[in-house]
N, C-alpha and C positions, 0 to 999 in steps of 0.2 A: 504494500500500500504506500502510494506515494506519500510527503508529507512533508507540508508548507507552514514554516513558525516563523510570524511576525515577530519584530520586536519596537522599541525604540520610541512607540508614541507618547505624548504626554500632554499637560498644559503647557503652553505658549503665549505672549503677546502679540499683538497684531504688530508686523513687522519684522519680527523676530524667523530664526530658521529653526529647522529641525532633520533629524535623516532618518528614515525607518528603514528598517531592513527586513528581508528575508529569507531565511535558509531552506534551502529545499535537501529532500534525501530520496531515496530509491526510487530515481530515475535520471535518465542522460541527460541531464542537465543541456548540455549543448542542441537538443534537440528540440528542446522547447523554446515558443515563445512564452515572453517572461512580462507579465503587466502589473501594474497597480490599477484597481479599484476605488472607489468609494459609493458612500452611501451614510446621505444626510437621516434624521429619521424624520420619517415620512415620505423621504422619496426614494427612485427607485434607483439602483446602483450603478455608475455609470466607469465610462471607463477613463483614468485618467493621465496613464502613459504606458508604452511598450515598448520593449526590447526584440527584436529576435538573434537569436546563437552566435549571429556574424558584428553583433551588434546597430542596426540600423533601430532609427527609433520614430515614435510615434507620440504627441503630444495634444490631450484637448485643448481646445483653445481657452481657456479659461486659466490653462496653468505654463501657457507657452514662453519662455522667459523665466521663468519664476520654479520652475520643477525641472531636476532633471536626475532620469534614468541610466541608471548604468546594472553594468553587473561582473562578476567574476567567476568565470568559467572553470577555475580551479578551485573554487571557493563552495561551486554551486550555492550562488547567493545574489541574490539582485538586490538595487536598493534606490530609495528615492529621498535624492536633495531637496529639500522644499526650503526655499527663499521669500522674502519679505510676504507673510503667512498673512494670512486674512480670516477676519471671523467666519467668512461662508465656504473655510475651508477647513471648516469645522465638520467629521465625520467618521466613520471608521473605517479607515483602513485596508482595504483585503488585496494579497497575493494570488495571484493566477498564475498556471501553467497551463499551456495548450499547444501539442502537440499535433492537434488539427484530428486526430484521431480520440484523444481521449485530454479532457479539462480536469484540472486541482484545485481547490482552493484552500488559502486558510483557515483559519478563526478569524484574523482583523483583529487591529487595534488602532485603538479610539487615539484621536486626533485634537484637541480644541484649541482652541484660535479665541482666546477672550481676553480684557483690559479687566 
């Protein structure tokens, strides 16, 4: 069973950075593409950056500038910089794997962006 553990979220100020990460285990790491998530509550979980194996990446527009994705192929770990933070990016969290065949996700960890 594959298995994706966030770590790293917390409280934050607005402005402020922070870096979450996540390790993944029993699977090729290289093979997967590698995203963050979130999910405000009440709404529905969106996606908010990707990685794929060669490294090319993907970023909503809402965190373009301000987040960035990376990962370490021998670490099997990806992780997301997030830069001058905002309340509305106040959320939890979650780790994907997708291998186009078969999806992972984490648990998530909670995010908040408050003064």
């Amino acid at each position: 069973q594959v298995q994706l553990v966030e770590s790293g979220g917390g409280l934050v100020q607005p402005g402020e950075s922070l870096r979450i990460s996540c390790a993944a285990s029993r699977l090729i790491f290289r093979f997967y593409v590698m995203g963050w998530y979130r999910q405000a509550p009440g709404k529905q979980r969106d996606m908010v950056a990707t990685i794929t194996g060669g490294g090319s990446t993907n970023y909503a527009d809402s965190v373009k500038g301000r987040f960035t994705i990376s990962r370490d192929n021998a670490k099997n770990t990806v992780y997301l910089q997030m830069n001058t933070l905002k309340p509305e990016d106040t959320a939890v969290y979650y780790c994907n794997a997708d291998s186009g065949r078969d999806s992972w996700w984490g648990q998530g960890t909670q995010v908040t962006v408050s003064s």
